[in-house]
C-alpha positions, 0 to 999 in steps of 0.5 A, a space after each residue: 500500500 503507497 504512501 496515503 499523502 498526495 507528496 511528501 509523507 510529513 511523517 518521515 521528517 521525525 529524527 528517528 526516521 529520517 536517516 533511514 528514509 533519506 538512505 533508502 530515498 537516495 537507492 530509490 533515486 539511483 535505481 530509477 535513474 541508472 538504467 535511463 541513462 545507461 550506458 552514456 551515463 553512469 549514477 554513483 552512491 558518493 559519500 563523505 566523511 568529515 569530522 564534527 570537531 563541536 561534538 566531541 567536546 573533550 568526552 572520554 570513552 572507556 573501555 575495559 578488555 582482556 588480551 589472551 597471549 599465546 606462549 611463542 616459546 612452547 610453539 617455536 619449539 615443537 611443544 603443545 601451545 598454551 595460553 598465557 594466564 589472563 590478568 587477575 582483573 581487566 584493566 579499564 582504559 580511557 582514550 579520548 573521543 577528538 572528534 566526531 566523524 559524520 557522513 554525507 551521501 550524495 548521487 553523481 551522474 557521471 559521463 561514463 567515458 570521461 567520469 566527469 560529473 555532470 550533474 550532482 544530486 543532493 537530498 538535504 538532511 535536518 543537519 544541512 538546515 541547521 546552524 553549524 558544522 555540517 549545514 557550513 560544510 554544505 554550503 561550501 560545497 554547494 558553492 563549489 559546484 555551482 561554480 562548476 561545470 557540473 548541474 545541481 539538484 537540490 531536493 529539500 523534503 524538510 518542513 523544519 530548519 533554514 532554507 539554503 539560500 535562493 535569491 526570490 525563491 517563495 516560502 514553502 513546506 519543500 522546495 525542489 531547485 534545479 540549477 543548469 549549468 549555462 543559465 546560472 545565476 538563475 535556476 527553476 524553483 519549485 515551491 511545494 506544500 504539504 498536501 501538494 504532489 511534488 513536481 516531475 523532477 528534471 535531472 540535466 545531463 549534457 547541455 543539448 541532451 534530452 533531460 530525463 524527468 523523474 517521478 518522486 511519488 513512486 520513489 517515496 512510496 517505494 521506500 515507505 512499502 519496502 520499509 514497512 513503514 506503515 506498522 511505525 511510522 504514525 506512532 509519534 507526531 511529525 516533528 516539527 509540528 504542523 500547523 493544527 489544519 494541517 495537523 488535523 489533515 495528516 492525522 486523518 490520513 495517518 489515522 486511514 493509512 493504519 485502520 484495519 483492512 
């Protein structure tokens, strides 16, 4: 059974769900595209790490471990080997944390004769609309491409958090923008409310090539069947709340999607 919201299901915007979803929603989008393009093109699962130096915050972690040594002496001379007698306790350590180590997972559309990226497609996490390390880290990474030769898709499914920055682009609950290489500074902004069905996504490819277009909703619904989201997923309220219409309206169609057969 797909998703009972008409778009973006506002309930896979709660902390504990997101990641999941935005890991699945990203395979999703690889899967459908990959084959569209082939073989001129190839889509590849990109990951960075990077290390958030304002979470570590000098925390230490311990731990507590035993080694069990082999007898070297008894084993070069032919004999049977024995363990070596464990400590009469263990000895509990500390080393410090540093830094914590995040990922970011990004799609590229790459030519398959150059691998050099044409376009890049990005689906934003809570992290990303948040002060700090990681939304800083985005942005500069945003700039890169931008002045690049490569596309950018941008596609934001999160109510909450700041909006990454687009000169005239109107309020609204998501937003999907497309930014083509030979008409920067302008890109397409598409502004999307949450009872709306978002728009037929366009993925830019070689300038004078056919761009494909790409349905979301199937995408979405594929992760929330294939995740069986729909036995958890309405057991806590979309985080950050809705408006009491719009919560009243998610709620009904939560209240529908869970109701016996």
């Amino acid at each position: 059974m797909p998703s009972p919201f008409p778009g973006m299901n506002p309930y896979f915007e709660q902390p504990s769900v997101w990641r999941g979803f935005h890991n699945h929603l990203l395979s999703q989008l690889a899967l459908s595209i990959a084959p569209r393009v082939a073989p001129r093109y190839l889509v590849e699962y990109e990951e960075s790490l990077y290390v958030d130096q304002a979470e570590a915050g000098g925390s230490l972690f311990a731990i507590a471990d035993v080694a069990v040594a082999r007898n070297d002496r008894s084993a070069d001379s032919g004999g049977t080997a024995t363990l070596a007698a464990p400590a009469t306790a263990p000895v509990t350590a500390r080393v410090r944390l540093g830094a914590v180590t995040r990922k970011h997972r990004w799609l590229t559309v790459r030519d398959s004769q150059t691998r050099r990226v044409v376009t890049v497609i990005e689906v934003l996490s809570p992290s990303n609309k948040s002060p700090g390390d990681d939304r800083e880290q985005y942005l500069r990474k945003r700039r890169r491409i931008l002045r690049s030769s490569a596309h950018l898709v941008e596609i934001d499914l999160l109510r909450g958090g700041q909006r990454m920055p687009v000169e005239d682009a109107p309020p609204s609950d998501y937003r999907v923008m497309v930014s083509r290489r030979p008409q920067r500074p302008d890109v397409q902004v598409w502004p999307v409310g949450v009872r709306q069905p978002l728009p037929p996504l366009p993925i830019p490819l070689h300038t004078g090539e056919p761009e494909l277009t790409l349905d979301l909703k199937p995408l979405i619904d594929a992760v929330y069947d294939g995740g069986a989201y729909q036995h958890h997923l309405y057991a806590a309220l979309p985080q950050p709340p809705m408006p009491p219409p719009d919560d009243a309206w998610a709620a009904d169609l939560a209240r529908a999607a869970t109701a016996p057969a």
